[in-house]
N, C-alpha and C positions, 0 to 999 in steps of 0.2 A: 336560509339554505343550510340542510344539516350536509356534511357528508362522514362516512363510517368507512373501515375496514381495517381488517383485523389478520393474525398472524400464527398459524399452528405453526408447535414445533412441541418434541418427546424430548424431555430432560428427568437426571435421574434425582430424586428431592434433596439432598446433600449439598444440591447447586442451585436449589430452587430461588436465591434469595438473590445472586450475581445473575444468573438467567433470565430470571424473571424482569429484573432492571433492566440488563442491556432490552430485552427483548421487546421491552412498549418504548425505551428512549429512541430504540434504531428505529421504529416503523414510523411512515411519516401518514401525516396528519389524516386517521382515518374518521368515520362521523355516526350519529345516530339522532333520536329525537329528542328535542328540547325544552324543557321548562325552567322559569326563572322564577326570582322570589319579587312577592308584592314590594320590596323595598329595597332595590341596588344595594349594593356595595358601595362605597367611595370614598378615596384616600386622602386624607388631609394631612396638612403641611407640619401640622404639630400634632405632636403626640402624647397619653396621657403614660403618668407611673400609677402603675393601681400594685396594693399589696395589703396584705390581712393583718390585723395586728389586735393581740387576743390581751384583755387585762387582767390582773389575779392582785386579788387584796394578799391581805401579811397573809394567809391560810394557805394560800396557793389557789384558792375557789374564786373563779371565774366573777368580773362584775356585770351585771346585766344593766338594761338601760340607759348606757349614755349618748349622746348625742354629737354632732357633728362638732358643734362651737366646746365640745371639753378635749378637744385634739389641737394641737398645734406642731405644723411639721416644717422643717427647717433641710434644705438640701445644702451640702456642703458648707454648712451655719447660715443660710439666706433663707429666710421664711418664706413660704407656697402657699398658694391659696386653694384651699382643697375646692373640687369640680364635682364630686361625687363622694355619696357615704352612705353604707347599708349594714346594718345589723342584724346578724342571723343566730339564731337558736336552735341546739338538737331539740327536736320532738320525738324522738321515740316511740310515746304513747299513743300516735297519731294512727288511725286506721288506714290501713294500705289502700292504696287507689283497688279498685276491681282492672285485672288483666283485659291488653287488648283483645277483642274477641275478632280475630281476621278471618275470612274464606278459606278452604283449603288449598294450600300449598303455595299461601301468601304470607309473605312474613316481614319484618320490622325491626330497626335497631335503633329507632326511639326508644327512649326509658319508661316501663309501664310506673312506675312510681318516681318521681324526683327524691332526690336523696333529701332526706330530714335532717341530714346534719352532715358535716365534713366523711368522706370519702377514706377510710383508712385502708393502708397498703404496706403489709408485714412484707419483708423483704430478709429473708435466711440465707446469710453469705457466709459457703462453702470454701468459698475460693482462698477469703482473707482472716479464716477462724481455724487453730488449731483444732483437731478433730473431737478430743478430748472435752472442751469445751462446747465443741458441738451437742454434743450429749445432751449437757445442760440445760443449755440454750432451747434444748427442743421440747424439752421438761417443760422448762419453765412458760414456753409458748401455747402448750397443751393445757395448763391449768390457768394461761389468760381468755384461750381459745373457750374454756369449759363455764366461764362465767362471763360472757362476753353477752350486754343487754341484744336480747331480738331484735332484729330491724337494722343493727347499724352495719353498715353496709362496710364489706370490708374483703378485701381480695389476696393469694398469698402467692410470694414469685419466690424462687431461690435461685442464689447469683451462683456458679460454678466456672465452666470455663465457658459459659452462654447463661442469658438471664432465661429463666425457664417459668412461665407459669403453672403452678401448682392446683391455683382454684380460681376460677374469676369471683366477682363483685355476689356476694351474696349475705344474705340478715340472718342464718340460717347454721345458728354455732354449731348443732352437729354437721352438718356439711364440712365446714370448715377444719371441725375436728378430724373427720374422717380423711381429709387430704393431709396435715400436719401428721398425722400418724403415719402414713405412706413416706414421709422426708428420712433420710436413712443420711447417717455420719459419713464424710469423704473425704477422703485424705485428697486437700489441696495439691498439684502439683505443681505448686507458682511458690509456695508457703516455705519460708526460712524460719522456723518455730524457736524459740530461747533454748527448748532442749539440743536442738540440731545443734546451734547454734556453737552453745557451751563443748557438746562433742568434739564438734570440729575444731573449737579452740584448743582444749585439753588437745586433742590428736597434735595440733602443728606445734603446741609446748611440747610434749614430752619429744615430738622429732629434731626440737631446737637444745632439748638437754639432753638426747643419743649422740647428735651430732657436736657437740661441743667440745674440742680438744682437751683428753684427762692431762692434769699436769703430773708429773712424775716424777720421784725424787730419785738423787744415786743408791742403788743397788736395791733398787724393789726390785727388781727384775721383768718389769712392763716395758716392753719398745712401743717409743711415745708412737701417736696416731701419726700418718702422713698428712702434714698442714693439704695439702692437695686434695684427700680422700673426703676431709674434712670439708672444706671450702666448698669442693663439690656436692656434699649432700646439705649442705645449708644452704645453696643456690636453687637446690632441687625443693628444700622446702619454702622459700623465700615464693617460688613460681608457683607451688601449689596452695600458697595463702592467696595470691594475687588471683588464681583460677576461682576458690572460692569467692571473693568477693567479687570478681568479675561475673562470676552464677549468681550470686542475691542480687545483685544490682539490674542482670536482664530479669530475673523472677520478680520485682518489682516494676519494671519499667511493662513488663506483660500485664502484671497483675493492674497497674492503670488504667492501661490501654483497654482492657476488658471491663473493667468496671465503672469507667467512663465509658465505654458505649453502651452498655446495660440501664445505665441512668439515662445518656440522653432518647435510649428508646421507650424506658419507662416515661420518658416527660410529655414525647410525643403519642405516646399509647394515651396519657392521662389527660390532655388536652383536651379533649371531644369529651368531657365529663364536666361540667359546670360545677362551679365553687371551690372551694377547700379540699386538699387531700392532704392528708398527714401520713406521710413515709416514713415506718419503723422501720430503719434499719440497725438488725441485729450480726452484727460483726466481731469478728477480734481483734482487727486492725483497721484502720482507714489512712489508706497512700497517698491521699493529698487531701488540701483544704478549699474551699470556697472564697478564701480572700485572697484580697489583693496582691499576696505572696505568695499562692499554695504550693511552694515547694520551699522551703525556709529551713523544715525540720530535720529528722535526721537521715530521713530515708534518701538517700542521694540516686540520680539518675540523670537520663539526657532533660532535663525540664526543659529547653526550644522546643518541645515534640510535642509540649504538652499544654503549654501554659494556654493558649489561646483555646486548646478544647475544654478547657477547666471554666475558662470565663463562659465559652458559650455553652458549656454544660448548666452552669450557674443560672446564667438569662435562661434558656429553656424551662428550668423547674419553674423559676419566679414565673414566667409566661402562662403556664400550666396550673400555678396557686397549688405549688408542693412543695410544703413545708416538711423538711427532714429532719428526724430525731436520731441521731447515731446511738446506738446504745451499746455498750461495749460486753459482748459477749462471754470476757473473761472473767468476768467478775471482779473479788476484790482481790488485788495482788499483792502476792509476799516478794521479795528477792532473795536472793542468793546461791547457793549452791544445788543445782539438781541432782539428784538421790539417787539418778540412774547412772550417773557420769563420774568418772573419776576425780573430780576437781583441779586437774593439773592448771586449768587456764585461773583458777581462784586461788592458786596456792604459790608460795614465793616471789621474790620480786621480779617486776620488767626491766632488762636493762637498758632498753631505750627512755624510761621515764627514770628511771630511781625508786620507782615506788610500786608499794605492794599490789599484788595482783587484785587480790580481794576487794582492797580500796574503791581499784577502775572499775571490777566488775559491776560494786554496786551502784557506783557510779555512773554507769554505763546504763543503767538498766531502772536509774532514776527518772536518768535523763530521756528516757525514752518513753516510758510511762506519762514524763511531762508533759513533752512534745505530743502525745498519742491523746490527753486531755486537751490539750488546749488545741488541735487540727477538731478534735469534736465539736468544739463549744464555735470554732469558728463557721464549721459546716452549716450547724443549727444557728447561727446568727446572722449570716448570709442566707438564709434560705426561709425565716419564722419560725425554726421550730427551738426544741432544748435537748443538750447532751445528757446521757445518764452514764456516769461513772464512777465507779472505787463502790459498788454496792454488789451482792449477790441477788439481790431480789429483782430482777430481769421481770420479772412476771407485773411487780408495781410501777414500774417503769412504764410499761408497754398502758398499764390502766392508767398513770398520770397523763399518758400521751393523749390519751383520747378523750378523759374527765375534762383536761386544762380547754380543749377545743371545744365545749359544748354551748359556750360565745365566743364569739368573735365579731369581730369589724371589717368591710372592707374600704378603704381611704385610696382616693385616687386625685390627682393631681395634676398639672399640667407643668414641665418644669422649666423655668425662667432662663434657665442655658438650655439653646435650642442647637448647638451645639453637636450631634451625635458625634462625637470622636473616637468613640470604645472608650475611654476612659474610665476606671472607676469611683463613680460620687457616690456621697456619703450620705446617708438618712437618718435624720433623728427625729425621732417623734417624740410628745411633750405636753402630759397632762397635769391637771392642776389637783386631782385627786390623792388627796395625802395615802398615804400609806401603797398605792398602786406602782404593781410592776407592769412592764411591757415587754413584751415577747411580739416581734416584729425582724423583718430583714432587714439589715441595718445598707443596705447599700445597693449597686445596680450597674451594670458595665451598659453603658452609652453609645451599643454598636446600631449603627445606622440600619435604614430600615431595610432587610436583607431582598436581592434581584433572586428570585426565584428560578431556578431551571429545569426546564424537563426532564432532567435526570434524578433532579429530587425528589421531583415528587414523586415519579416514580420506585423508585428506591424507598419513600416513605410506603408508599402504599403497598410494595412485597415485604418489607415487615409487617405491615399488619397483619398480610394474609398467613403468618405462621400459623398451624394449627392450635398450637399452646399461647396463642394470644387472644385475649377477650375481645369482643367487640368494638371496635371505633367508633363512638357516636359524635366526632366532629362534624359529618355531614350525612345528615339523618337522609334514608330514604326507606322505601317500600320495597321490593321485590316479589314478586310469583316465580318459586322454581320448581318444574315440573320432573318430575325424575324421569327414565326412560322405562319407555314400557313394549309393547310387543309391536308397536308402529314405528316407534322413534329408539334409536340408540344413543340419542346425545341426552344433553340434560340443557332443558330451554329455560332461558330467562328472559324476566321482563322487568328493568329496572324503571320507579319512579320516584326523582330525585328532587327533595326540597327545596326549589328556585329561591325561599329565602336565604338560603347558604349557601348559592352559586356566587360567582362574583363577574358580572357582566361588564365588559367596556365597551369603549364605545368605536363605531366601525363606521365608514363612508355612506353616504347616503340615509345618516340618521338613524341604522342598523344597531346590534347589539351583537357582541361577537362573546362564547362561553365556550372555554378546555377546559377538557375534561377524561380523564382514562377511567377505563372501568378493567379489572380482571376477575376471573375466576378460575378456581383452583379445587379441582374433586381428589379429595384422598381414601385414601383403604386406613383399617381398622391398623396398619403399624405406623401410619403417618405418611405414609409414600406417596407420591404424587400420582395421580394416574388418570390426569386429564387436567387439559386447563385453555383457556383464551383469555384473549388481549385484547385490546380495542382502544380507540381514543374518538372521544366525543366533539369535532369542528364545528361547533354551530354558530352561521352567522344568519342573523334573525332578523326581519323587515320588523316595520313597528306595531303591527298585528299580532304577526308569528310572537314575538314577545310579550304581550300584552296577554296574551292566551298562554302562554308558558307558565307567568305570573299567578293565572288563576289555576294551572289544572297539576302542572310540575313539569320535572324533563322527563323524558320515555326515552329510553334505550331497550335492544332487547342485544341477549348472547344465546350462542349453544356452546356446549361442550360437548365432546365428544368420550367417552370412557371406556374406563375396561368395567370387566363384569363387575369386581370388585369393591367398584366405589361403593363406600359409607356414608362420606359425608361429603356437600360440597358447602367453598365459603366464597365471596361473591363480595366485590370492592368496589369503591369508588374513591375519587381524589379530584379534588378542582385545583390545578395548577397552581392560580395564580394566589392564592388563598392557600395551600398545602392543605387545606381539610381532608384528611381521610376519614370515609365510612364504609364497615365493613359488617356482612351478618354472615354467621354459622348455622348452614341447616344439616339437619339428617332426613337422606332421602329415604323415602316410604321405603323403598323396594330392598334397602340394603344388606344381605346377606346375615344373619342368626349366626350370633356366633357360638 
């Protein structure tokens, strides 16, 4: 027994992402028709660690060929018996499959080609890169963009105060190119830059050397300051150092907050893509780490707010098989005195220290450099990939990122503390091949297997339905969407949904129960929303009805309803208990010339 029903309402797209959530978690259980996959789902008591791990002789070039028994992996120093081992190869040279060829106004977010080699995803963070350096960074992006082999698959997002898709997954350098060219400089408004920085200091020295009582000897003829007038305007700059730092430290604790949820929706966007993705992110800074400590360094804030989404930011990417490369967008760095600024704060001594200002400055600005190297190296070693830092050449970076992955391994395990405690354990892998390095995630937070809710997954599936988000092919289906025409005003669909990838349990009477929501969302040419439905799929299946699911798929159908305006509609699915989202972007026939 399927049953369906679904829930109009007009919202203005600004709110599309909270509306949309509450909108399918409030409506209760509505239904449509069902198909399931030739082979269940089903949940076992242990679980495995799988993670990638790429070898490089002394050159840095990639080893091909090894084998399962030249690995030996040890968790928390207690050796694992590996369960599983696959070695994969970029082919490049390989000729493209031929495009699916569908009926009119049927369409598909299966992949017409399987990717030949790891998944690369350029990531241009505005948010945490002085502007000036943006520049560069864009430079140097366009002349990796510009030699970048055919075929490899590669997609580009920029982090601001929202992660924004620039171009999805395409082989296709000039493409690529043409969207990199459209990335325009932006002054961060989260961003405390070293010049500010140095300003602002210089500014509250020279107000700590106005405000300092002159001493004055008999018959200069100076009437000394009022100790009172005095004490008062050094209170006043005392508050106005604390204001400042009280501002970098929420400009920080923001800047987190966003680019940890940039990540973990980039994890779950990259999920429903099989194998390896390698994440260049190009930045200036990066506010926290991947390990066990990621708030250690010098950027201080509320870390209670955060640590937990740091860990489950972490699990996410490793779940997803994205490996992140930080690559530090400043290039190489000098220190000391900026050329715009007066140097007050690098000039004479502090008298809370004794010591020259110059000294702490550089000091200051060692230690930060340090701390900004080693949060890299940790990012990239909790996650398989490698930091690139203290070089200009941004551009060889980005080609080592993608040359070093053209093998790899994937190692999976089953691990002898069965334990889930969140916890984080250690991973060492360990070949016998002299001269070989390993680039692998060195570790894994041990959170238990997560109780799924209705509210997430919904919430998962209206991010995907952004318009500037690519396709989700976690859970592949078909679609027919029919635009409107002189009979019909809505826009009809008919979804057929992959029963392999449903995840069925089990229901009274030797039935099979599958949830399931589906949406759809028609936008105009500026992004607006300007139609959309909700639904959720309650199918509970006799042992026939399933059996026939198995072979044909699940069938759901929707309408929408639109204004003239619609251009494009995009059309979703989510199986609850599973989180898999799948989602396709069409452009309807009839859409308005622009």
């Amino acid at each position: 027994m399927v049953r369906r029903r679904s829930m109009p309402c007009i919202f203005h797209s600004a709110f599309l992402l909270f509306i949309l959530s509450s909108l399918l978690s409030a409506q209760a259980p509505p239904t449509a028709r069902s198909t399931t996959s030739a082979t269940p789902t089903f949940r076992a008591n242990s679980r495995l660690v799988q993670f990638d791990v790429i070898v490089l002789d002394g050159n840095g070039r990639p080893i091909r060929g090894l084998a399962q028994n030249d690995f030996k992996i040890f968790e928390d120093g207690k050796p694992q018996q590996v369960r599983s081992f696959d070695a994969h190869e970029t082919k490049l040279t390989a000729q493209p499959q031929e495009p699916f060829h569908l009926p009119p106004h049927q369409y598909t977010n299966v992949p017409v080609d399987e990717p030949r080699g790891p998944l690369t995803v350029i990531l241009f963070d505005t948010l945490n890169t002085p502007t000036l350096d943006q520049s560069a960074a864009r430079r140097h992006l366009i002349e990796f963009l510009n030699e970048l082999p055919r075929g490899q698959q590669t997609a580009l997002f920029t982090l601001g105060t929202r992660l924004r898709m620039v171009q999805s997954f395409t082989g296709q350098s000039d493409v690529l190119l043409a969207a990199a060219q459209r990335i325009l400089s932006s002054q961060s408004p989260l961003l405390t830059t070293e010049k500010e920085h140095q300003r602002n200091e210089d500014d509250l020295i020279y107000r700590e050397r106005m405000t300092t009582p002159t001493v004055t000897g008999p018959g200069s003829g100076a009437a000394p300051q009022a100790p009172q007038d005095s004490d008062l305007l050094a209170g006043t700059t005392a508050r106005l150092r604390d204001a400042l730092t009280t501002q970098e430290q929420y400009q920080i604790t923001q800047r987190v907050g966003i680019t940890l949820s940039s990540l973990v929706e980039l994890a779950a966007m990259l999920q429903g893509y099989p194998g390896r993705k390698n994440l260049l992110w190009l930045s200036g800074t990066f506010p926290f780490s991947f390990g066990p400590n990621p708030f250690v360094r010098s950027e201080q804030h509320d870390r209670s707010n955060f640590d937990i989404a740091v860990h489950q930011a972490t699990s996410l990417l490793s779940a997803a098989q994205v490996a992140v490369y930080p690559i530090d967008a400043t290039g190489l760095h000098t220190h000391g005195v900026d050329l715009t600024n007066t140097g007050e704060s690098m000039t004479g001594f502090d008298s809370s220290t004794q010591m020259p200002r110059m000294n702490a400055g550089f000091a200051r600005q060692m230690q930060e450099e340090s701390d900004a190297q080693t949060t890299m190296d940790e990012i990239a070693e909790q996650t398989g990939g490698k930091a690139f830092y203290g070089t200009n050449g941004l551009k060889t970076a980005m080609q080592r990122s993608v040359d070093q992955t053209s093998c790899y391994y994937t190692i999976a395990y089953e691990p002898q503390n069965q334990d889930w405690n969140g916890k984080f354990r250690r991973i060492s892998l360990k070949t016998e091949r002299p001269g070989a390095t390993l680039q692998y995630r060195r570790g894994y937070y041990a959170f238990p297997e997560p109780e799924h809710t209705p509210q997430e997954s919904t919430i998962k599936l209206a991010a995907a339905m952004r318009p500037d988000m690519p396709d989700s092919t976690a859970l592949y289906f078909k679609a027919q969407v029919l635009p409107p025409d002189t009979d019909h005003h809505s826009v009809r669909i008919t979804y057929l949904i992959n029963p392999q990838q449903i995840t069925f349990t089990d229901a009274a009477e030797g039935r099979k129960h599958a949830f399931l929501d589906l949406l759809a969302v028609a936008w105009d040419r500026n992004g607006k929303d300007v139609g959309h439905s909700a639904d959720t799929i309650d199918a509970t299946l006799t042992q026939a009805e399933y059996l026939k699911v198995l072979r044909t798929g699940l069938q759901a159908s929707q309408e929408v309803t639109v204004k003239p305006s619609a251009y494009r509609v995009r059309v979703g699915a989510v199986d609850r208990l599973s989180q898999q989202v799948g989602t396709i972007d069409v452009l309807l026939s009839n859409a308005p010339p622009k």
